[in-house]
C-alpha positions in Angstrom: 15.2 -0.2 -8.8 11.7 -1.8 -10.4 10.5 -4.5 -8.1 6.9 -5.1 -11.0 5.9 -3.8 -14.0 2.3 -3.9 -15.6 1.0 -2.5 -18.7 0.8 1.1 -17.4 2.9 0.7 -14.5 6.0 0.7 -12.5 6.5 -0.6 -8.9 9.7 0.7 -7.9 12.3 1.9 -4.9 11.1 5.7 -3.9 13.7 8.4 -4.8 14.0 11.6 -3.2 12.6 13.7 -6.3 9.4 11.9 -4.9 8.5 14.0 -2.5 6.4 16.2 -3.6 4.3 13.7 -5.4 4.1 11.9 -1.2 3.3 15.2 -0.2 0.2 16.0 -2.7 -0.9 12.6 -1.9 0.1 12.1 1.7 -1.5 15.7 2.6 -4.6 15.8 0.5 -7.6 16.1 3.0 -9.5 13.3 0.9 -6.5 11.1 1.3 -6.2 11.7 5.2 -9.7 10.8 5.8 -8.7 7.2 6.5 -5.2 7.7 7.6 -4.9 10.7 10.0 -3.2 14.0 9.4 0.8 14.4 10.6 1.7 18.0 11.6 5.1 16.9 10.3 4.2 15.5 6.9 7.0 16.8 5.2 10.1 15.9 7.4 8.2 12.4 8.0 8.2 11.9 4.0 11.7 13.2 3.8 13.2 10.8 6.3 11.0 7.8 5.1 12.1 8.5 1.2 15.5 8.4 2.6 15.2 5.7 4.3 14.0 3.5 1.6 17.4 4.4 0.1 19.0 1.7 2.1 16.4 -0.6 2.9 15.0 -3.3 0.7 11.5 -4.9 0.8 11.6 -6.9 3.7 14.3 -6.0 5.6 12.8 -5.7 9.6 14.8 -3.3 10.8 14.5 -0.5 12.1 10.7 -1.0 11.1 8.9 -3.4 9.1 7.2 -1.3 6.6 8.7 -0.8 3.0 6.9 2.0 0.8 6.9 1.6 -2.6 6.4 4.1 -5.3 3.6 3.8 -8.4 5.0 5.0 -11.3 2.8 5.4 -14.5 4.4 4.3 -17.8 5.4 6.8 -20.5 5.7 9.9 -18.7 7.0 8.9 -15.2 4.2 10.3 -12.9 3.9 9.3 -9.4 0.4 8.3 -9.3 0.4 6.7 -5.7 2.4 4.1 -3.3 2.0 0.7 -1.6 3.2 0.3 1.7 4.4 -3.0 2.4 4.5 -4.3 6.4 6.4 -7.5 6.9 5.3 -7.9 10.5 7.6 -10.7 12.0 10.7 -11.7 10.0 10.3 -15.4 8.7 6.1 -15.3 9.4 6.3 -15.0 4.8 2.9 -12.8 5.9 2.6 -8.9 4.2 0.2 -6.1 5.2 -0.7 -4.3 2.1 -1.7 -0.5 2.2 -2.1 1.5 -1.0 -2.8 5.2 -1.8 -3.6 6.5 -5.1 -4.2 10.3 -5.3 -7.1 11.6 -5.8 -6.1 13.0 -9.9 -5.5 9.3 -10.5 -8.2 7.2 -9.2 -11.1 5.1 -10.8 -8.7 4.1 -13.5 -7.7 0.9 -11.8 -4.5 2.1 -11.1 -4.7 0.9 -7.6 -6.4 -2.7 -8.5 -3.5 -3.4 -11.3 -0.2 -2.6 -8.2 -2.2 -4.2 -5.7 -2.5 -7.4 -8.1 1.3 -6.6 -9.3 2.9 -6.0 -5.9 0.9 -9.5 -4.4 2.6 -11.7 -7.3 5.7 -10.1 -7.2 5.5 -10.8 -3.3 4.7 -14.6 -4.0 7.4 -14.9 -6.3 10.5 -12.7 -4.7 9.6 -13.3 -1.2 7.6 -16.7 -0.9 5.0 -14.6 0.5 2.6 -16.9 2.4 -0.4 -14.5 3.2 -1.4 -10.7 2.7 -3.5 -9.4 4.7 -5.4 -5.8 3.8 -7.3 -3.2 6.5 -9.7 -1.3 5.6 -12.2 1.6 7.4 -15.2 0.1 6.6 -16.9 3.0 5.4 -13.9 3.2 2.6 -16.2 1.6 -0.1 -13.1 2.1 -2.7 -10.6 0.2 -0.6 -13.1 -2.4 0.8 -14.1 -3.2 -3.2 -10.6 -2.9 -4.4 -9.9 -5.9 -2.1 -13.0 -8.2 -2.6 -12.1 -7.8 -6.5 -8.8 -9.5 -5.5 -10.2 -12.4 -4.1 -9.6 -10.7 -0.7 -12.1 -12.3 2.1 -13.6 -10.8 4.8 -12.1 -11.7 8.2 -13.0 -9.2 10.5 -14.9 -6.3 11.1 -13.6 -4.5 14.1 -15.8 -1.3 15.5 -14.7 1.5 16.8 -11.0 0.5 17.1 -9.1 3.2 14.9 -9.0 6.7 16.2 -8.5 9.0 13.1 -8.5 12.5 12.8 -10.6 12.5 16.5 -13.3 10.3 15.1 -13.7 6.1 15.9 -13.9 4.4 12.7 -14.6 1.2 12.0 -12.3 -1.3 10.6 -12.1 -4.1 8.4 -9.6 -7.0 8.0 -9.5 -8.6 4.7 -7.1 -11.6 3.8 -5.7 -13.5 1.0 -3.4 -16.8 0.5 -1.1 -17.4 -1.9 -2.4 -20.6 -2.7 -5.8 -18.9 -3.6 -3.7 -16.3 -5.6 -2.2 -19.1 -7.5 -5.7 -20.9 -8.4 -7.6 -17.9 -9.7 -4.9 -16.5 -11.9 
């Protein structure tokens, strides 16, 4: 199932045959950085793949994040996912996370889903407000959101324990309604 479509990309329902594309990304040590490193990677992936089998973007239960794979145009390569967190059904608010692998980034590939994802969001779910966390020292995230229009809400230090270390974090935010006036 597509959910978006851009240029040179698909937004679409994860399918099993996924997997190893999650892995290589979910499991890369430059990836990880940010996000912490499972010992059970692989039977995490497995169950959330199948679990997005079933689901659809913003259902609540039994958790409110919906993954979403990034497909490149012409010759189908997984060059990332969006994870999607609803938070509380009916609050029309969406945490956006984003991963591009390291073999696909600094082509825009994660600025073009990002922009994708948010105005399929406002259209197919009367998404009110996305909100977007960053570790501050991520300069790639942090950029990719100020070049949406994302401002700066928060900066939160030492309140993410990853990988043994305290990083900083950052809370960016964006309306709709400023969507809608810039595009």
């Amino acid at each position: 199932m597509k959910f978006a479509e851009t240029e040179r990309l698909i937004l679409r329902r994860p399918r099993p045959e996924d997997l190893q594309a999650y892995l290589r990304s979910w499991a890369d040590p430059m990836m990880t950085r940010y996000t912490g490193i499972r010992p059970d990677i692989e039977r995490f992936i497995t169950a959330l793949l199948e679990e997005m089998q079933s689901k659809q973007p913003g259902d609540t239960e039994p958790q409110p994040w919906y993954q979403v794979t990034i497909e490149r145009r012409g010759d189908g390569a997984v060059v990332g996912d969006l994870g999607l967190g609803f938070g509380v059904p009916g609050d029309r608010q969406v945490e956006l996370g984003y991963r591009i692998h390291p073999d696909h980034q600094r082509r825009g590939y994660g600025r073009e889903a990002v922009a994708a994802a948010i105005s399929w969001l406002i259209e197919s779910h009367n998404i009110h407000r996305f909100v977007g966390v960053a570790a501050a020292e991520n300069v790639a995230s942090t950029t990719l959101l100020r070049s949406l229009d994302f401002r700066k809400e928060g900066h939160f230090r030492q309140s993410f324990l990853c990988n043994g270390e305290w990083i900083d974090d950052e809370y960016y935010a964006l309306l709709a309604s400023e969507w809608r006036e810039r595009r």
